[in-house]
Structure formats: C-alpha cells, structure tokens
C-alpha positions, 0 to 999 in steps of 0.5 A, spaced: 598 713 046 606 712 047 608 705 049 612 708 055 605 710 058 599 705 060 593 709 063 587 704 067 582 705 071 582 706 078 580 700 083 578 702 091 584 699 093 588 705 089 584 710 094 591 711 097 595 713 090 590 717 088 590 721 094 598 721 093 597 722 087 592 728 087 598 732 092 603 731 088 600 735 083 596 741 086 599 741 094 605 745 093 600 752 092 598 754 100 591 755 097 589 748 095 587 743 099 589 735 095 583 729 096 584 725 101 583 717 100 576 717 103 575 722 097 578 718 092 574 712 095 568 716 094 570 717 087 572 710 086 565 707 088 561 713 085 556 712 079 557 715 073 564 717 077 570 715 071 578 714 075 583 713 072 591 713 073 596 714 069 604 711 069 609 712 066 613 704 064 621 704 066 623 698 070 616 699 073 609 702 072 611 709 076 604 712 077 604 719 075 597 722 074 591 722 074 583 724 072 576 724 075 571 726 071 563 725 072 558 723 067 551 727 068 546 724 062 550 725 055 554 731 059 561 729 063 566 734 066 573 732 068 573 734 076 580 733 077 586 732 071 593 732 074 601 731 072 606 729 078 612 734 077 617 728 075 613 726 070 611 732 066 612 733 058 612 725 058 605 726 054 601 722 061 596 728 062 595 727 054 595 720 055 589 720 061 585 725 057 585 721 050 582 715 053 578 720 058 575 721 052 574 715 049 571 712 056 565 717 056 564 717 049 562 709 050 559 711 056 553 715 052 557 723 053 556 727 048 560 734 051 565 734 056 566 740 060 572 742 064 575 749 068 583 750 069 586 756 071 588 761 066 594 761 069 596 754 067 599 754 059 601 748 058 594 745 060 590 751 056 595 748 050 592 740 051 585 743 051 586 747 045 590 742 041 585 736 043 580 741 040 576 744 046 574 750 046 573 756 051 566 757 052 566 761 059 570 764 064 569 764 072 573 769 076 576 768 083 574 760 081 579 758 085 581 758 092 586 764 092 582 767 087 585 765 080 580 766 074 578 759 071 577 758 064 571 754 062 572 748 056 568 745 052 569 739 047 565 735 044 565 728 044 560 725 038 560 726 031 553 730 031 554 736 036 559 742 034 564 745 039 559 749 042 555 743 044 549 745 039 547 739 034 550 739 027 542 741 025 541 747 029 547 749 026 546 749 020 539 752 022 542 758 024 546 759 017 540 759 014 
C-alpha cells in the first residue's frame, strides 16, 4: 500500500462516516439508495461483517473510501466497495481490496465474490488486475436495471480461480 494511504477497520463510532461515506460514492445516481448509519451500525456490529475505511494522508487522514464484505464458512462476498469521487485514482479502492483480501483470508475465507455493474471500467479493470475472474452475469442486478457481472477470486493457495480444488483440477485434466 502507497504510503499516502492508510485503511483500518471501522469502529461503531464510525457509523456515521460510513454512511457519508456510502453517498458520496454511489448517491449521485437517482436509482440508488446509500446505507444510512443504522445500516453501517449493523454492519459494524455484525459477525463475520468486515468494515473497513480508507483515507488518504495529507495534512490529515481525509477518509475517502470504504468496503463491506461478509464471511459465510470458507466463502466471503464484498457487499459494498466504493471510492469518493475526489479521491479516485489515488490506489484507495486498490488499498481496501488488498487488505479485504488479506483480512478474510486470515479469517479462513477460501473464495471471495463480488458483483459490479458491467458499466463501471475502472472496477471491472481492479478486479481483473487483482486476478478476479468473471464467473457470472446477473441482468437487471441493479436498481435502474443495470446488468452486474459476478467475480470470483480465490484467496488461498488450494483453490483455482474457479473455486475448484487444485486436486479436482487436475482430475478433470486427466
């Protein structure tokens, strides 16, 4: 992670961020409805819920990210990765998925999901770049009807890009 930026995990008192948060980065579309803080407290509190803020360091931290995902046995799904508009490009969506990634692999994650409007390049391009592969297509996924693609990335060693074991891929080579 560059030195400028710094991610933590949320704490309850961060609720309110959040949900600032949350609207900055999706709010400017009609059709879509932000979290508000009782969410993000939800979320926050939540087991197997990992909250994370990204800032970006100048004089002071100035938060300008976030992540959600969720842990389900050995399988998580981000439920929420966005960027404020000032502080795109800066490698903070970048930043929050790396340690996402790291986090829930501790945590016993094997796979991790995520769905992002097919729309949105420079997401599908970090996805991509981070090794996450297009599993699956969901149309009309998002509330003005947008199509999401479905990622899929593996996060430990024994498991393929497609979620299958190293083993049963080499089964099915034979």
């Amino acid at each position: 992670m560059p030195a400028d930026l710094i991610v933590q995990r949320a704490m309850p008192a961060d609720a309110g961020l959040m949900a600032a948060l949350h609207a900055s980065c999706f709010g400017d579309r009609p059709c879509d409805r932000p979290w508000d803080e009782t969410a993000m407290a939800q979320f926050i509190a939540g087991p197997g819920v990992l909250c994370l803020i990204g800032s970006l360091i100048a004089e002071d931290a100035v938060p300008g990210g976030l992540l959600i995902a969720r842990v389900a046995a050995d399988e998580a799904e981000i439920l929420t990765l966005g960027v404020a508009p000032a502080c795109r490009r800066a490698g903070l969506g970048r930043a929050l998925l790396g340690r996402a990634v790291d986090d829930l692999r501790a945590s016993g994650a094997t796979q991790l999901f995520l769905e992002v409007d097919e729309a949105n390049v420079p997401a599908l391009a970090l996805y991509s770049a981070l090794g996450a592969r297009a599993v699956g297509r969901r149309p009309g996924y998002y509330a003005g009807r947008a199509d999401a693609a479905i990622f899929s990335l593996a996060l430990s060693d024994s498991r393929s890009d497609d979620g299958q074991s190293l083993e049963e891929s080499r089964e099915d080579q034979r």
